[in-house]
C-alpha positions as CSV (number, residue, x, y, z in Angstrom):
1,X,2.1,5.6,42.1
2,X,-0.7,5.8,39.9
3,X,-1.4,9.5,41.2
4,X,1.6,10.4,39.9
5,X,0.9,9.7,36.2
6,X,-2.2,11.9,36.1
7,X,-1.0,15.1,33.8
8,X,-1.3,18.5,36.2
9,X,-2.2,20.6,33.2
10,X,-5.0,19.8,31.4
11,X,-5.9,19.8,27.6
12,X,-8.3,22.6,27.9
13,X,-5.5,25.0,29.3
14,X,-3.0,23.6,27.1
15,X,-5.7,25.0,24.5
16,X,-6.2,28.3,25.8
17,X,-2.5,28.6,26.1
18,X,-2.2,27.7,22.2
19,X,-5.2,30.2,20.8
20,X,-3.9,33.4,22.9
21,X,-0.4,32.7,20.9
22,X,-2.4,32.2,18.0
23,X,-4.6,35.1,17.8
24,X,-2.1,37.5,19.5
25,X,-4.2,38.4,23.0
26,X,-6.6,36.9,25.4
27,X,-9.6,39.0,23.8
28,X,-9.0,37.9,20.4
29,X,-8.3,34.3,21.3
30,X,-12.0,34.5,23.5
31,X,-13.4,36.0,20.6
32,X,-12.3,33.4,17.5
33,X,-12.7,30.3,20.2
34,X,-15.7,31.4,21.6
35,X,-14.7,31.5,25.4
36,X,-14.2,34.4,27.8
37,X,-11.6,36.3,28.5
38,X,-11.2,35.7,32.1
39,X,-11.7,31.9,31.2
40,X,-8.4,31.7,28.8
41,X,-7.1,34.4,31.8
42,X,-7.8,31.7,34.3
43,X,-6.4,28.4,32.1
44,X,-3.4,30.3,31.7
45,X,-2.6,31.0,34.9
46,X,-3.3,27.7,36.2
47,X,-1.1,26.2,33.5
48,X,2.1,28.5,34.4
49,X,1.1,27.5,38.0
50,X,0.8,24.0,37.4
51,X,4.4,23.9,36.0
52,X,6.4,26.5,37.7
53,X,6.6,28.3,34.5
54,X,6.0,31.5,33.4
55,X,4.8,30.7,29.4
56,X,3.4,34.3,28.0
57,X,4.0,37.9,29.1
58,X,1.7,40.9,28.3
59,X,2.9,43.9,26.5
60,X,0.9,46.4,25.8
61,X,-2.2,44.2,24.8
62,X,0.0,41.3,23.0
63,X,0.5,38.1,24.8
64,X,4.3,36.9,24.0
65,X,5.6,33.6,24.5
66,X,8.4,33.3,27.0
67,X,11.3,31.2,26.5
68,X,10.0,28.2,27.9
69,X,6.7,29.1,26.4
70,X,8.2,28.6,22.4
71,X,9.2,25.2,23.7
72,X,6.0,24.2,25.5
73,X,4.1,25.4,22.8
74,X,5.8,23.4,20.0
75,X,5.2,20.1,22.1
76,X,1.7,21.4,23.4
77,X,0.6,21.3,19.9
78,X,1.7,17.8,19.0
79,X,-0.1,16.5,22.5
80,X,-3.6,17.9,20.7
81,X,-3.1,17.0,17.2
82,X,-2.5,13.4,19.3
83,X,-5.2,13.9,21.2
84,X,-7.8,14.5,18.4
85,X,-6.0,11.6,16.3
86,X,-7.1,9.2,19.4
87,X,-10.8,10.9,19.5
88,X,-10.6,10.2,15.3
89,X,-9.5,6.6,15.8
90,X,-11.9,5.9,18.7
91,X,-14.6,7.3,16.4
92,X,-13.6,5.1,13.3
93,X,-13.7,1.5,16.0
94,X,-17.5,2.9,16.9
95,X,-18.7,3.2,13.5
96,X,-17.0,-0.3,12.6
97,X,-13.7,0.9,10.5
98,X,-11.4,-1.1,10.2
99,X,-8.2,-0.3,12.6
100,X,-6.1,-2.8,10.2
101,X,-6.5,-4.2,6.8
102,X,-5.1,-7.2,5.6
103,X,-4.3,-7.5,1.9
104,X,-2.0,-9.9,-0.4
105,X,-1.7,-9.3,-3.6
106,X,0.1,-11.6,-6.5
107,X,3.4,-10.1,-7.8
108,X,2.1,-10.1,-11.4
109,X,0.1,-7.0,-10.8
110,X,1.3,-3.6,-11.5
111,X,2.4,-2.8,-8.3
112,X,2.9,1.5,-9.2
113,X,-0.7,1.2,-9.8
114,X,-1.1,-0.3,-6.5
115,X,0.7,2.3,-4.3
116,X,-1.6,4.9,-6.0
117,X,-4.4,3.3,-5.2
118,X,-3.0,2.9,-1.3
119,X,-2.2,6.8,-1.3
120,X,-5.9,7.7,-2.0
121,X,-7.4,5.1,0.3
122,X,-5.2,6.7,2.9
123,X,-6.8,10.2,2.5
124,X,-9.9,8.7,3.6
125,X,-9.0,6.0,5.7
126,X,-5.1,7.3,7.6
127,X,-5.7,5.7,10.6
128,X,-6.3,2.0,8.7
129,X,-3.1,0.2,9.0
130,X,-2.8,-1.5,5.6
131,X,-0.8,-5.1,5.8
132,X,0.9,-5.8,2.2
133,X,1.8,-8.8,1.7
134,X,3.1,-9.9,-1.9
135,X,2.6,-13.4,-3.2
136,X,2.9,-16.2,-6.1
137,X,0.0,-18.3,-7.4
138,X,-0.8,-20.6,-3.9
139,X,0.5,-18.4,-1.4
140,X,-2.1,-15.9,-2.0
141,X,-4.4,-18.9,-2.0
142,X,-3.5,-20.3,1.5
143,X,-3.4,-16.8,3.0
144,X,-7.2,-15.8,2.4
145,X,-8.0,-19.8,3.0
146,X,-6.1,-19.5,6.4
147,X,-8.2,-16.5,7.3
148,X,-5.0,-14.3,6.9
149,X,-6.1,-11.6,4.5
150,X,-9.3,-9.8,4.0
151,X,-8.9,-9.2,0.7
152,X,-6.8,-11.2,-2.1
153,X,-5.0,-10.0,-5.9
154,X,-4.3,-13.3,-7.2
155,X,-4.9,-15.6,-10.5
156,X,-6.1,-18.2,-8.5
157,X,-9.9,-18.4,-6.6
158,X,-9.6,-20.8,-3.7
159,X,-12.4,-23.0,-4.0
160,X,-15.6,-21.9,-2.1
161,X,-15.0,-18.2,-2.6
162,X,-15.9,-15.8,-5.9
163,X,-13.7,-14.2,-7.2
164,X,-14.7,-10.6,-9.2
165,X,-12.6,-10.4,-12.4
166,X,-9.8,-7.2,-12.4
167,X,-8.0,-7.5,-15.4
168,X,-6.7,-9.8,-18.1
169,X,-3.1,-9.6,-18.4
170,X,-1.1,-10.3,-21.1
171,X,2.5,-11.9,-20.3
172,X,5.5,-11.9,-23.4
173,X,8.5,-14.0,-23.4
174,X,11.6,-11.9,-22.7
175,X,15.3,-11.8,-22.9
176,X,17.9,-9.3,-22.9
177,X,18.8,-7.6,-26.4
178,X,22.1,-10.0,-26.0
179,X,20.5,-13.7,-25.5
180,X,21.5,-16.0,-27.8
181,X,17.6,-15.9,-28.6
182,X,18.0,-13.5,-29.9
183,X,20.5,-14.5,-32.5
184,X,18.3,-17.2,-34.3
185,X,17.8,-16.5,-38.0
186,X,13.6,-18.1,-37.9
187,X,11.3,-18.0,-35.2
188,X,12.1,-19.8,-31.6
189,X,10.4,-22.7,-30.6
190,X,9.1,-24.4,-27.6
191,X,12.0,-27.0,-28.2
192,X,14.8,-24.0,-28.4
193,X,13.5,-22.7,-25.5
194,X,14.2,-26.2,-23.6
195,X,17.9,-25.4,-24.2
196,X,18.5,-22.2,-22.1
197,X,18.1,-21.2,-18.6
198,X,14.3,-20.1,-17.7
199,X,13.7,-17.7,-14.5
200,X,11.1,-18.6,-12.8
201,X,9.2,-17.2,-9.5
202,X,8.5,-19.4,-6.7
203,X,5.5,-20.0,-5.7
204,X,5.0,-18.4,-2.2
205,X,2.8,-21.1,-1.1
206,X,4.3,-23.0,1.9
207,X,3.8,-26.2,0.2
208,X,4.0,-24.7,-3.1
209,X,0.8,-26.5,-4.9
210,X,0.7,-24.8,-8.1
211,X,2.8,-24.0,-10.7
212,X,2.7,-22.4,-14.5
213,X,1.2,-23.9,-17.4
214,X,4.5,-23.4,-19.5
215,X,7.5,-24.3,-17.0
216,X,9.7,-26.3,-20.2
217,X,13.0,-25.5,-19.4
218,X,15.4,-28.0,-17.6
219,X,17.6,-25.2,-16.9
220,X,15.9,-22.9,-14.6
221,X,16.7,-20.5,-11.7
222,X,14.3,-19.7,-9.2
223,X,13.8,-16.7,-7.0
224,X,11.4,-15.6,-5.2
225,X,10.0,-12.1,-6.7
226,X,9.6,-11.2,-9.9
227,X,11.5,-8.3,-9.6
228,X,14.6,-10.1,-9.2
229,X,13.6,-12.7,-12.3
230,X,13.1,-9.1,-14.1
231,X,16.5,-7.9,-13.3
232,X,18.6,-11.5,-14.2
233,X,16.7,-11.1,-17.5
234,X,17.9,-7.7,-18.2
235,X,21.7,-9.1,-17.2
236,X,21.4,-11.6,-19.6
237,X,21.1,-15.0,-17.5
238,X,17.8,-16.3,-18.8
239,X,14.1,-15.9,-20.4
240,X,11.0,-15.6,-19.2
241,X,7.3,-15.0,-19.8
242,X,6.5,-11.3,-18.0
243,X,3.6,-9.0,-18.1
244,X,3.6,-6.4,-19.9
245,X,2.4,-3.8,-17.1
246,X,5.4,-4.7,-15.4
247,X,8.6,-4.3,-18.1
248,X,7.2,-1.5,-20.4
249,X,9.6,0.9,-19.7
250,X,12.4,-1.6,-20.4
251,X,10.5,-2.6,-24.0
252,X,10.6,0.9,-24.9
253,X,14.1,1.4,-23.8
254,X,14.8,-2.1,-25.6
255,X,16.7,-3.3,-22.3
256,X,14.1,-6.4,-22.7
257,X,13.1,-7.8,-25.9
258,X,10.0,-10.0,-27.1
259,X,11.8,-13.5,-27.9
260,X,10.2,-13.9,-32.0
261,X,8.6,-17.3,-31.3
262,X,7.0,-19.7,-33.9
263,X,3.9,-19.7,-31.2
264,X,3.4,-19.3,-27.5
265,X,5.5,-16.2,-27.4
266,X,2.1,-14.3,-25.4
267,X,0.2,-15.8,-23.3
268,X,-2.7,-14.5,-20.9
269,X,-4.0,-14.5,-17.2
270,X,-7.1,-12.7,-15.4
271,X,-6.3,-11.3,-11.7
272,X,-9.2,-11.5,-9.3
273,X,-10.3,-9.6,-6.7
274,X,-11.5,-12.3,-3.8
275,X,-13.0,-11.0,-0.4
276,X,-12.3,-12.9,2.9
277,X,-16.0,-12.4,4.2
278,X,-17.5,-10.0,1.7
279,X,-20.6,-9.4,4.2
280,X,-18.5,-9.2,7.1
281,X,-16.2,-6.3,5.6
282,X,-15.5,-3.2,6.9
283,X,-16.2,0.3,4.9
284,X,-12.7,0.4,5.1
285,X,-12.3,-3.0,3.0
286,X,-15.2,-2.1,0.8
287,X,-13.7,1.2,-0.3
288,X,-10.0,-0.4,-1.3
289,X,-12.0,-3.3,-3.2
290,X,-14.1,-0.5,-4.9
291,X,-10.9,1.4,-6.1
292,X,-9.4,-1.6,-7.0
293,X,-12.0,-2.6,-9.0
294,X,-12.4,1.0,-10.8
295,X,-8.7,1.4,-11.2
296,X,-8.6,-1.8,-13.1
297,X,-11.6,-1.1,-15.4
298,X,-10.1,1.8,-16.5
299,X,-6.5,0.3,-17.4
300,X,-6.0,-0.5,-20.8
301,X,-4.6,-4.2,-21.6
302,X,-4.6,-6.9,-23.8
303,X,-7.7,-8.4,-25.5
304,X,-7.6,-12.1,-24.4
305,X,-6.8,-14.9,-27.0
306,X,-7.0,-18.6,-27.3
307,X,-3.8,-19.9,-25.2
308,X,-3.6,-20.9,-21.6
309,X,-3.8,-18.8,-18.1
310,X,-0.3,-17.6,-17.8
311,X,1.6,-16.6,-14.6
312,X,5.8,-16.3,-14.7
């Protein structure tokens, strides 16, 4: 049985058959690959014996596919570009990349910014599998505690880690253009605020430990991504305390609007970047942190003032 499963052409024929198509003959194809021509003569024929299969046929001095040969060589080619993926991946495990990266990041960061940052780290790393997983204040927290993640975006350090400062964000209280918040004649307080509906994000936490420093409202809704919170705003069902990074198109379009508050109407809170096992990471680890970090430097936000962490 196991006899059986052992491939009858090789991948050094299926080679020789590719680079005579390529270079249009068996002495060009020696010449570019460096073999000769009886050699690629030989692989050839054992190939077409191997299979029953006549794949090329000579005329003049060009080698033609056959039939068969156009669909053999169109699978032939993804069986290498396989083959040297495996090789790739095999060499990656020996040098100590990483063959999966786990990675949770909070909600409140800006998560286009993200996906950029996760297209370049593919170009150098494509065959790390990269684990997202989006979170709220203590789910992060458990996650990385657990031993879940290697890396954590979150507003909260779990104790007995250190957690390297990404960026300050600022967060605005938000309604649609609509809300009756809108409609006051003098500047909203805390105590108007306690009369309509607040969206709020869960925490992702299982036992959900933490919450935000500002949850007033009795009225509240809570779902689970901020998103969705975003999106209830903009329809008109409630307020809410946002960042900035994430609604700026809406500001500009004016499909959200800054709530004019007597105080409190921005608040702030720093996103840190928290290793697992900082001397146990992978370059593969190392090189997302390092983006992350540099991606974040260069970001423009607001200068930090004297009211509490916020998170929505």
């Amino acid at each position: 049985m196991a006899a059986s499963l052992v491939p009858k052409v090789t991948l050094e024929q299926w080679r020789a058959f590719q680079a005579v198509v390529e270079f249009g003959g068996y002495a060009q194809a020696a010449e570019a690959i460096h073999k000769t021509q009886s050699t690629l003569s030989y692989s050839v024929q054992k190939l077409e014996q191997s299979l029953g299969l006549q794949v090329l046929e000579v005329k003049g001095r060009k080698a033609q596919l056959t039939a068969a040969g156009e669909v053999l060589l169109r699978r032939s080619r993804q069986l290498l570009e396989s083959a040297l993926s495996l090789e790739t991946i095999a060499d990656n495990l020996a040098r100590g990349i990483e063959p999966r990266l786990d990675l949770a990041v909070e909600v409140v960061f800006p998560y286009d910014e993200l996906f950029c940052l996760l297209a370049q780290f593919s170009q150098r790393y494509p065959d790390t599998r990269v684990e997202l997983m989006e979170s709220v204040l203590s789910g992060g927290h458990d996650l990385l505690v657990s031993g879940q993640v290697d890396l954590l975006v979150s507003t909260v350090v779990p104790q007995g880690f250190v957690g390297a400062p990404l960026m300050r964000l600022e967060f605005i209280c938000v309604s649609s253009p609509q809300h009756p918040l809108q409609a006051m004649d003098r500047p909203v307080t805390l105590q108007d605020l306690k009369l309509h509906r607040q969206m709020v994000t869960r925490d992702s936490g299982p036992q959900r430990r933490f919450s935000a420093p500002w949850l007033e409202a009795e009225q509240r809704w809570t779902v689970s991504n901020l998103s969705t919170s975003i999106r209830a705003i903009k329809g008109g069902l409630g307020f809410a305390w946002v960042p900035r990074l994430q609604i700026e198109d809406e500001l500009r379009l004016g499909t959200l609007v800054p709530v004019r508050m007597e105080e409190g109407g921005r608040r702030y809170g720093e996103l840190y970047l928290v290793y697992k096992d900082k001397d146990a990471a992978g370059p593969a680890t190392r090189y997302l942190a390092e983006l992350l970090l540099d991606r974040c430097r260069s970001m423009t936000y607001a200068e930090p003032v004297d009211e509490d962490p916020a998170q929505p």
